[in-house]
LOROGU-693873 format. One record per atom (N, C-alpha, C): atom name; residue number from 1; x, y, z. Coordinates in nm, 2 decimals, padded with zeros to 4 digits. Example, Ala and Ser with C-alpha at 12.3 -4.5 7.8 and 13.67 -1.06 7.14 Angstrom:
BEGIN
<pt><atom>N</atom><nr>1</nr><px>01.32</px><py>-00.57</py><pz>00.78</pz></pt>
<pt><atom>CA</atom><nr>1</nr><px>01.23</px><py>-00.45</py><pz>00.78</pz></pt>
<pt><atom>C</atom><nr>1</nr><px>01.32</px><py>-00.33</py><pz>00.78</pz></pt>
<pt><atom>N</atom><nr>2</nr><px>01.28</px><py>-00.22</py><pz>00.71</pz></pt>
<pt><atom>CA</atom><nr>2</nr><px>01.37</px><py>-00.11</py><pz>00.71</pz></pt>
<pt><atom>C</atom><nr>2</nr><px>01.29</px><py>00.00</py><pz>00.79</pz></pt>
% end
This chain:
BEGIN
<pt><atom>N</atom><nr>1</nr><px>02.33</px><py>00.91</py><pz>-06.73</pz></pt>
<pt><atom>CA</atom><nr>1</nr><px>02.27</px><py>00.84</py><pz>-06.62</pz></pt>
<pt><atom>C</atom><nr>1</nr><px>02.13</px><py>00.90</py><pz>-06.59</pz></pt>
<pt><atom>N</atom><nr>2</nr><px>02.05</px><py>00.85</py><pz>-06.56</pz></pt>
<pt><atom>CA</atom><nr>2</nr><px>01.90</px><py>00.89</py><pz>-06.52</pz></pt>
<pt><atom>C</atom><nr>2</nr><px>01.87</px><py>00.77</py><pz>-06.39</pz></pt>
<pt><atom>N</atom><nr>3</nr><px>01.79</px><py>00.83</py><pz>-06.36</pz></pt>
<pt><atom>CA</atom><nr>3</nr><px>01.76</px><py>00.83</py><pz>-06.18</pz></pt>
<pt><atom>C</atom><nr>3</nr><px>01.61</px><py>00.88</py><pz>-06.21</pz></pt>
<pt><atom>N</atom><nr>4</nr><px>01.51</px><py>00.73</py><pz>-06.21</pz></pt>
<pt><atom>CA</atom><nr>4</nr><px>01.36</px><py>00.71</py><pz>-06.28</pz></pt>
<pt><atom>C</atom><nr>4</nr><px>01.30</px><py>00.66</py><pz>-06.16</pz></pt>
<pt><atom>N</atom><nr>5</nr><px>01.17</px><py>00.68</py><pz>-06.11</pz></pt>
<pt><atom>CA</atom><nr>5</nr><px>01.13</px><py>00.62</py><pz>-06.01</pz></pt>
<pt><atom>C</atom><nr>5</nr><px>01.20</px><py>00.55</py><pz>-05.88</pz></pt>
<pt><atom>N</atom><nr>6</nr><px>01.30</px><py>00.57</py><pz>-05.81</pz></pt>
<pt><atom>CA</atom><nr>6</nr><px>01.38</px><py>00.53</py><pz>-05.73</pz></pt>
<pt><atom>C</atom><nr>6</nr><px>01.26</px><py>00.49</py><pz>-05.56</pz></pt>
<pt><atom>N</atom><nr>7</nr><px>01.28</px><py>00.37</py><pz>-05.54</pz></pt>
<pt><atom>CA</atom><nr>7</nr><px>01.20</px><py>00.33</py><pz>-05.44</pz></pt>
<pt><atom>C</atom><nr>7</nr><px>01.26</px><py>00.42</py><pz>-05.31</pz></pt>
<pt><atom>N</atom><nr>8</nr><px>01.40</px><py>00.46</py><pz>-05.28</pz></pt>
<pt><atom>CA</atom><nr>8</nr><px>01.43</px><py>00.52</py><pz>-05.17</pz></pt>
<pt><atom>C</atom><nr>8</nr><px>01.57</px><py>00.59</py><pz>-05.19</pz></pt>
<pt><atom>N</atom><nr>9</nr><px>01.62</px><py>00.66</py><pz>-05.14</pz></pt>
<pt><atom>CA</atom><nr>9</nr><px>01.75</px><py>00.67</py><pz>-05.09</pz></pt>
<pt><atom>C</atom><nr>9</nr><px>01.85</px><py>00.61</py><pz>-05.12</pz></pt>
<pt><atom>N</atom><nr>10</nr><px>01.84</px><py>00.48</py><pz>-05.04</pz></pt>
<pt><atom>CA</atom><nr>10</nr><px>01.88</px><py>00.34</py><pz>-04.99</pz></pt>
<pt><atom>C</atom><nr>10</nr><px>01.90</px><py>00.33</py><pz>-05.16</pz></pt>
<pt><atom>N</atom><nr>11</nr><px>01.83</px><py>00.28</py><pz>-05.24</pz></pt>
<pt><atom>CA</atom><nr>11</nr><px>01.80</px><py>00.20</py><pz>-05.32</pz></pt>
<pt><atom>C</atom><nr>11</nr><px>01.91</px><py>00.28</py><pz>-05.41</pz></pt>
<pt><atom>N</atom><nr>12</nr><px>01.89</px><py>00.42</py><pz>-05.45</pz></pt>
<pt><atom>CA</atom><nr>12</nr><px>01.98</px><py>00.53</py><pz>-05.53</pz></pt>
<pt><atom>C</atom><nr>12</nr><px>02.12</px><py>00.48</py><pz>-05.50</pz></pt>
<pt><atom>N</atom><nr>13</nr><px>02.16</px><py>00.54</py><pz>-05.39</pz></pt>
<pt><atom>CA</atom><nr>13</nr><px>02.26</px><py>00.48</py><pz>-05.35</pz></pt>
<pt><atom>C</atom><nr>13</nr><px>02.33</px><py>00.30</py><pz>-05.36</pz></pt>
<pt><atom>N</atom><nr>14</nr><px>02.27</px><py>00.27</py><pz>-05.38</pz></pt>
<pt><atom>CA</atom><nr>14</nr><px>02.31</px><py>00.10</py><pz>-05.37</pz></pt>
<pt><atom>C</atom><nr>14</nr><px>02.31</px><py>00.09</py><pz>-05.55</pz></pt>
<pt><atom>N</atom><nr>15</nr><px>02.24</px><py>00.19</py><pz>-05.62</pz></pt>
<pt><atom>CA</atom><nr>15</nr><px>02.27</px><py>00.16</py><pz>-05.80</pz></pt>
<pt><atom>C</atom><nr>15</nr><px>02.38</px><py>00.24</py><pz>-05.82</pz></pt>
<pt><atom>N</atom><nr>16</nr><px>02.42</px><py>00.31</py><pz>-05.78</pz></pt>
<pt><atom>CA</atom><nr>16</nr><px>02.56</px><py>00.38</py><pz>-05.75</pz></pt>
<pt><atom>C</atom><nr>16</nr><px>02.61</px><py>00.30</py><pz>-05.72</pz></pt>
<pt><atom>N</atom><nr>17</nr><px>02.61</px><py>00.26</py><pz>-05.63</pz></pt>
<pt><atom>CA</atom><nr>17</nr><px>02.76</px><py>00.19</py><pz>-05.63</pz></pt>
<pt><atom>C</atom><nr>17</nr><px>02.79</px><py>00.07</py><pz>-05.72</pz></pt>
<pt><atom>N</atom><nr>18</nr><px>02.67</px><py>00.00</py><pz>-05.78</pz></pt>
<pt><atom>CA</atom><nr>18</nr><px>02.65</px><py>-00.06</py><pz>-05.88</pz></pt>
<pt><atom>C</atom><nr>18</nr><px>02.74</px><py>00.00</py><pz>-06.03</pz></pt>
<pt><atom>N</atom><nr>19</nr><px>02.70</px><py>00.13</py><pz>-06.01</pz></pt>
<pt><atom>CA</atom><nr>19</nr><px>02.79</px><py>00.17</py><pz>-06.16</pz></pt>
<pt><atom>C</atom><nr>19</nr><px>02.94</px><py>00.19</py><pz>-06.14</pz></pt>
<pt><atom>N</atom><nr>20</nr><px>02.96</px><py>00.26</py><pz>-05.95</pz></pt>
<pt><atom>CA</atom><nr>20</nr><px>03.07</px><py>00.28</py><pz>-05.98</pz></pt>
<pt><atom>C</atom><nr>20</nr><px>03.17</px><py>00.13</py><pz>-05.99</pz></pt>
<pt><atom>N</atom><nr>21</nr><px>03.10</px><py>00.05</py><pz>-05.90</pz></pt>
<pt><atom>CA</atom><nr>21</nr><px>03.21</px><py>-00.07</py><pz>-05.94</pz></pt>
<pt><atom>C</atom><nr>21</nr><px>03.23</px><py>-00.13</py><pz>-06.08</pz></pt>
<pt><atom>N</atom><nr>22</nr><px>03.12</px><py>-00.09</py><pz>-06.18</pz></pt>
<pt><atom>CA</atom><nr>22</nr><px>03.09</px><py>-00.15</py><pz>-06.27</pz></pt>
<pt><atom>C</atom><nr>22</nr><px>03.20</px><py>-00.17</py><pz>-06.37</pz></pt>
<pt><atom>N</atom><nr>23</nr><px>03.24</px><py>-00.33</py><pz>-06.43</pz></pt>
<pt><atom>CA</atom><nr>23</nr><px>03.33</px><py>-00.35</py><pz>-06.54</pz></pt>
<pt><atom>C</atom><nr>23</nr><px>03.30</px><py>-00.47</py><pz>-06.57</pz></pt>
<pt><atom>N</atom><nr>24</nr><px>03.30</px><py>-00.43</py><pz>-06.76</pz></pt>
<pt><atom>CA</atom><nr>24</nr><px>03.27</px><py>-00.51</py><pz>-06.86</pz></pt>
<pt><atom>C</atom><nr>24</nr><px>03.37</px><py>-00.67</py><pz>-06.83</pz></pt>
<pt><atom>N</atom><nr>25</nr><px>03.28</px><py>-00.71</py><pz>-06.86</pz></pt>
<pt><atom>CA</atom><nr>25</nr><px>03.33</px><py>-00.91</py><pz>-06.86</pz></pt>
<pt><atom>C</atom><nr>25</nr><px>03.47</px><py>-00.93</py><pz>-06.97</pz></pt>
<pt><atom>N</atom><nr>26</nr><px>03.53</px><py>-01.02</py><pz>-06.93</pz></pt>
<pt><atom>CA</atom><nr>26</nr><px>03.65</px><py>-01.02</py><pz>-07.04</pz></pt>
<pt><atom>C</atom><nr>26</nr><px>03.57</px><py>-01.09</py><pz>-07.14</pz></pt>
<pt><atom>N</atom><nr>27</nr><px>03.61</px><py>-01.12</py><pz>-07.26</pz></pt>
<pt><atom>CA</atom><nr>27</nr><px>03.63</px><py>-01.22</py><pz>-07.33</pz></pt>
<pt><atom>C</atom><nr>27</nr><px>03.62</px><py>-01.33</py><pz>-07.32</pz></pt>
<pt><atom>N</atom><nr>28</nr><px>03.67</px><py>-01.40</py><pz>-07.25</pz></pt>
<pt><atom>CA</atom><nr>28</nr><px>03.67</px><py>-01.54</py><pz>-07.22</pz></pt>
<pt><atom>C</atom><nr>28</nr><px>03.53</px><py>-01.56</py><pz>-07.12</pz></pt>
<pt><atom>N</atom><nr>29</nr><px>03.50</px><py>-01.44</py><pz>-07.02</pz></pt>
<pt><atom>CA</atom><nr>29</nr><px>03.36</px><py>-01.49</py><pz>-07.02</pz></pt>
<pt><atom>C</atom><nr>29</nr><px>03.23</px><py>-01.44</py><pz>-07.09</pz></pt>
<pt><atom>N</atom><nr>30</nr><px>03.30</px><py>-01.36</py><pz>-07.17</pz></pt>
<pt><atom>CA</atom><nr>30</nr><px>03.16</px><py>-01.33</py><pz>-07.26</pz></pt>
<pt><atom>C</atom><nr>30</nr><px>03.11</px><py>-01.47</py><pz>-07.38</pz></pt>
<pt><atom>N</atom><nr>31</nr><px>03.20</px><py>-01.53</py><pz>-07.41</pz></pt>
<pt><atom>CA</atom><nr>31</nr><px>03.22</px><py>-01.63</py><pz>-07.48</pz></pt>
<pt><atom>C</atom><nr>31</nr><px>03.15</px><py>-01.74</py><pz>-07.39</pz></pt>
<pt><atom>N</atom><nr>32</nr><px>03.20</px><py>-01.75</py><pz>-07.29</pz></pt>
<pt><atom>CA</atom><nr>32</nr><px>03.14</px><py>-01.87</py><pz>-07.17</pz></pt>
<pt><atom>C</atom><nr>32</nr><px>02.99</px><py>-01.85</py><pz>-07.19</pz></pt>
<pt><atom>N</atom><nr>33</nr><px>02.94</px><py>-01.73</py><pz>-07.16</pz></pt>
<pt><atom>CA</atom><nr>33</nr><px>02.78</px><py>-01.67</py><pz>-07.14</pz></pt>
<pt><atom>C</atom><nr>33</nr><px>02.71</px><py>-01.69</py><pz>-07.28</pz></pt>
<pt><atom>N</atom><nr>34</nr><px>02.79</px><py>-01.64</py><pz>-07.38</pz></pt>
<pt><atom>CA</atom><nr>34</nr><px>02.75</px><py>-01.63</py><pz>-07.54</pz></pt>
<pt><atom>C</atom><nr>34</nr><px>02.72</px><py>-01.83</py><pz>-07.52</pz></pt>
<pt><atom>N</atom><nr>35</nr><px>02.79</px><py>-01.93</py><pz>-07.52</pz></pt>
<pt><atom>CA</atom><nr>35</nr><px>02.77</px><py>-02.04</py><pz>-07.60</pz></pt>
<pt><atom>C</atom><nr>35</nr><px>02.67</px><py>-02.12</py><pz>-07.46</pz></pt>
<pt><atom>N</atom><nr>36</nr><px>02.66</px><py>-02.07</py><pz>-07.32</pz></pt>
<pt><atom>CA</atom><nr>36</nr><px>02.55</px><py>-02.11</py><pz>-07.25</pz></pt>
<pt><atom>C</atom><nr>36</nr><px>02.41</px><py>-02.07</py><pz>-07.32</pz></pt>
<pt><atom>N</atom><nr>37</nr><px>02.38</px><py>-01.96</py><pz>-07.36</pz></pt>
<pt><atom>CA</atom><nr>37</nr><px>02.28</px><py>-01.88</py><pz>-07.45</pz></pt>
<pt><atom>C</atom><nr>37</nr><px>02.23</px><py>-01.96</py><pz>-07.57</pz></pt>
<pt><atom>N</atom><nr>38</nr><px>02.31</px><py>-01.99</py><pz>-07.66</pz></pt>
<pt><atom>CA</atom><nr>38</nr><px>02.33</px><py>-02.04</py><pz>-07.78</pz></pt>
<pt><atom>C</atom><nr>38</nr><px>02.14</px><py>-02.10</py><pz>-07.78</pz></pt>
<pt><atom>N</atom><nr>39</nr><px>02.16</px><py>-02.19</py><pz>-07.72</pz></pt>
<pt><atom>CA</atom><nr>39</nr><px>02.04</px><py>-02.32</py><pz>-07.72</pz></pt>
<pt><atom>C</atom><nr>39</nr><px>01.95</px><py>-02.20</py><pz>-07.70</pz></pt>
<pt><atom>N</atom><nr>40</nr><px>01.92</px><py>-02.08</py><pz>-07.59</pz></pt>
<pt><atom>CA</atom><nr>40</nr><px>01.83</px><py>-02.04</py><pz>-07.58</pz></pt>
<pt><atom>C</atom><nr>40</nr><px>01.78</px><py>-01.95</py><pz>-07.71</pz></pt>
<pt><atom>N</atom><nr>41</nr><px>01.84</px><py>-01.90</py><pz>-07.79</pz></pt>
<pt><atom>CA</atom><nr>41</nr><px>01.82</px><py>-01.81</py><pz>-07.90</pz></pt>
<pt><atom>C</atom><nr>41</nr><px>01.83</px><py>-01.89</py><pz>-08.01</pz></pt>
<pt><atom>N</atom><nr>42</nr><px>01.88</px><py>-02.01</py><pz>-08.02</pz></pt>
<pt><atom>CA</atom><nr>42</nr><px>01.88</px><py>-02.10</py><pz>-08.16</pz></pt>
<pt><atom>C</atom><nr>42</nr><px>01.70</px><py>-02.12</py><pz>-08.15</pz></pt>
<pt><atom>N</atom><nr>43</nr><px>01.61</px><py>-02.17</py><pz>-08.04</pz></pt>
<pt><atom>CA</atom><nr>43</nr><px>01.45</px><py>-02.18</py><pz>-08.06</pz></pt>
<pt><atom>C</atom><nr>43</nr><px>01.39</px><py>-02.10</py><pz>-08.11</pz></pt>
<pt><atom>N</atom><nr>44</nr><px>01.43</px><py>-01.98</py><pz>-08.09</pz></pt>
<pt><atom>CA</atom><nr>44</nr><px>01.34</px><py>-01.89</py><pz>-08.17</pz></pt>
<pt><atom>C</atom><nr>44</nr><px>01.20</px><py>-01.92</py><pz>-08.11</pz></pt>
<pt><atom>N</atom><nr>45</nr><px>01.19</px><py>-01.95</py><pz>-08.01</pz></pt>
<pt><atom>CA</atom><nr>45</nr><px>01.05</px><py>-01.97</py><pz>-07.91</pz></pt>
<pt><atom>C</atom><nr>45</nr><px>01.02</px><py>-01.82</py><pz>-07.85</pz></pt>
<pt><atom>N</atom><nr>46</nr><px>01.07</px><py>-01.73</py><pz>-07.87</pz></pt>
<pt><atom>CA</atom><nr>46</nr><px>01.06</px><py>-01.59</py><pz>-07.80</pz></pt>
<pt><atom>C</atom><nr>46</nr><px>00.99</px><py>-01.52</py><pz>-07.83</pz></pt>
<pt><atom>N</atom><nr>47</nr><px>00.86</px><py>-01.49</py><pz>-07.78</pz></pt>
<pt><atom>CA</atom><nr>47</nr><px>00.80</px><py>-01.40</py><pz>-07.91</pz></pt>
<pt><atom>C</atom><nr>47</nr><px>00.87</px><py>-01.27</py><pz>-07.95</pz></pt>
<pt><atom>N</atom><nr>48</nr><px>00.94</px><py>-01.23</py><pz>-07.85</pz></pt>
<pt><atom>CA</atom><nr>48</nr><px>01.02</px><py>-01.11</py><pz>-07.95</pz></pt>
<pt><atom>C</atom><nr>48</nr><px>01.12</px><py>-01.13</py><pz>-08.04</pz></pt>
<pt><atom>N</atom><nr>49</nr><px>01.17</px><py>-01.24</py><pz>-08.11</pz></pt>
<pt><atom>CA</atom><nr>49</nr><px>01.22</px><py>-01.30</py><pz>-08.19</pz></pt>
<pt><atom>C</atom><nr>49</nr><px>01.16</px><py>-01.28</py><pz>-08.31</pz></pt>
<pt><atom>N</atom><nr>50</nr><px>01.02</px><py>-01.28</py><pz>-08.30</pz></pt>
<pt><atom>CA</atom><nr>50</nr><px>00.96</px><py>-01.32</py><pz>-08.40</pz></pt>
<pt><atom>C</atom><nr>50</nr><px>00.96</px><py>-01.19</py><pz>-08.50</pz></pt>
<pt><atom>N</atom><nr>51</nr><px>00.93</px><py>-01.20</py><pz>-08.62</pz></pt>
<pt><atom>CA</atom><nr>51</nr><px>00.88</px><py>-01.09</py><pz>-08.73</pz></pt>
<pt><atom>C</atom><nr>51</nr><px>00.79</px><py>-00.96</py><pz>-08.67</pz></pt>
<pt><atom>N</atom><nr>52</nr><px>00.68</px><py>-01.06</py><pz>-08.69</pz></pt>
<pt><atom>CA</atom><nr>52</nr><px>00.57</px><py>-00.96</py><pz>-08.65</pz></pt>
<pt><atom>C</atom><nr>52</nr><px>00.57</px><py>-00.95</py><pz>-08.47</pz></pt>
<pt><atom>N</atom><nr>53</nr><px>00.62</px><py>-00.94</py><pz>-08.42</pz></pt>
<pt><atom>CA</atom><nr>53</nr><px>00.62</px><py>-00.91</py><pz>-08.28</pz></pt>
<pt><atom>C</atom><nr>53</nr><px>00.62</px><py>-00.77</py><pz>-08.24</pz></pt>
<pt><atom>N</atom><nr>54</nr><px>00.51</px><py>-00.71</py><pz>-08.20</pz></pt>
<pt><atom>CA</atom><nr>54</nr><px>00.49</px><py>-00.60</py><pz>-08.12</pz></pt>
<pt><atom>C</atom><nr>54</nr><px>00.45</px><py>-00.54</py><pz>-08.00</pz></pt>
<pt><atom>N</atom><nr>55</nr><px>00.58</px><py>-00.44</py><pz>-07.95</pz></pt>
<pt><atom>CA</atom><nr>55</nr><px>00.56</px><py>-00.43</py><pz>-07.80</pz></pt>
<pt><atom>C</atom><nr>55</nr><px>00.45</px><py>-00.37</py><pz>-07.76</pz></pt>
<pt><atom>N</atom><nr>56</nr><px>00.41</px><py>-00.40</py><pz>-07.65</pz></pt>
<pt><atom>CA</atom><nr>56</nr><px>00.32</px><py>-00.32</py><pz>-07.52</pz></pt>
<pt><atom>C</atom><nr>56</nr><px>00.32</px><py>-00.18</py><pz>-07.62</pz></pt>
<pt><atom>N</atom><nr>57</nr><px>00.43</px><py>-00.09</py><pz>-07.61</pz></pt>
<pt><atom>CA</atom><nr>57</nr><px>00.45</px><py>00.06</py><pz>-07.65</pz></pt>
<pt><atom>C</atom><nr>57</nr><px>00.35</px><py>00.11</py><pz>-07.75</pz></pt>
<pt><atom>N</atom><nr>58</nr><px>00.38</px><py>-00.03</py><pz>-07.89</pz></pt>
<pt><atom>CA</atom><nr>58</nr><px>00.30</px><py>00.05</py><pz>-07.98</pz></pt>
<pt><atom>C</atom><nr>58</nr><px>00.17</px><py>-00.04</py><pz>-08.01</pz></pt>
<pt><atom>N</atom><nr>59</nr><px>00.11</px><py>-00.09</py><pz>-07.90</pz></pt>
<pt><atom>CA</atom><nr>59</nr><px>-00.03</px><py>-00.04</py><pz>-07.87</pz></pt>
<pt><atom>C</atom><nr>59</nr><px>-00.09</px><py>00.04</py><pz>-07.77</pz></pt>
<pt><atom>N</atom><nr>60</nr><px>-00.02</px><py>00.12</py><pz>-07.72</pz></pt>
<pt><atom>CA</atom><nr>60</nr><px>-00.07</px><py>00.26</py><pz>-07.62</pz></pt>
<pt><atom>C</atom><nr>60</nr><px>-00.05</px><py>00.17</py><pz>-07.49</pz></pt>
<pt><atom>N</atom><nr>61</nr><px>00.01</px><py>00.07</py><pz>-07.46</pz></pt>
<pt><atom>CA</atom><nr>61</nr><px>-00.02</px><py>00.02</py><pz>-07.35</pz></pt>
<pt><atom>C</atom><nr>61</nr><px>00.10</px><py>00.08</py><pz>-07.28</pz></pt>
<pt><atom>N</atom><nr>62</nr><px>00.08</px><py>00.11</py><pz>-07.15</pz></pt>
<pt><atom>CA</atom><nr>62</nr><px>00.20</px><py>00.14</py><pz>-07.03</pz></pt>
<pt><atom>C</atom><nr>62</nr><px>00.17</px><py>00.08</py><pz>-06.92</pz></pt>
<pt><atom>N</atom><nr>63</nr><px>00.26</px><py>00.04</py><pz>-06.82</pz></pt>
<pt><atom>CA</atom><nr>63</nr><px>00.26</px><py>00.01</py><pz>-06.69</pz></pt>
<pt><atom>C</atom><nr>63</nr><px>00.26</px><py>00.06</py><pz>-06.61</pz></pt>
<pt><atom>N</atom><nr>64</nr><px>00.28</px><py>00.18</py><pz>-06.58</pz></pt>
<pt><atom>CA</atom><nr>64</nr><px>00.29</px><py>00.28</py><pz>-06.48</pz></pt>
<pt><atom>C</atom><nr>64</nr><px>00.19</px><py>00.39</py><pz>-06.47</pz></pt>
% end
């Protein structure tokens, strides 16, 4: 776990408890989620989809 730019306390705390409750989806909803998806990733409209697609990173760009 890493703990990166944390806006407060509050906020630390409230992603904790995010992990500790944290559990993986069964099956039957990952399936549900997978075939909602389907149409979005069958377009291939994404540019990160694409071949030549390159991130922010590797042109020196950052946000912060």
């Amino acid at each position: 776990m890493a703990n990166i730019g944390m806006d407060s306390m509050e906020v630390l705390k409230s992603n904790l408890e995010t992990l500790q409750n944290f559990a993986p989806l069964g099956d039957e909803k990952m399936n549900e989620v997978r075939l909602a998806l389907q149409p979005f990733y069958r377009g291939k409209n994404l540019a990160w989809m694409q071949t030549a697609y390159q991130d922010a990173w590797s042109h020196g760009i950052t946000i912060a």
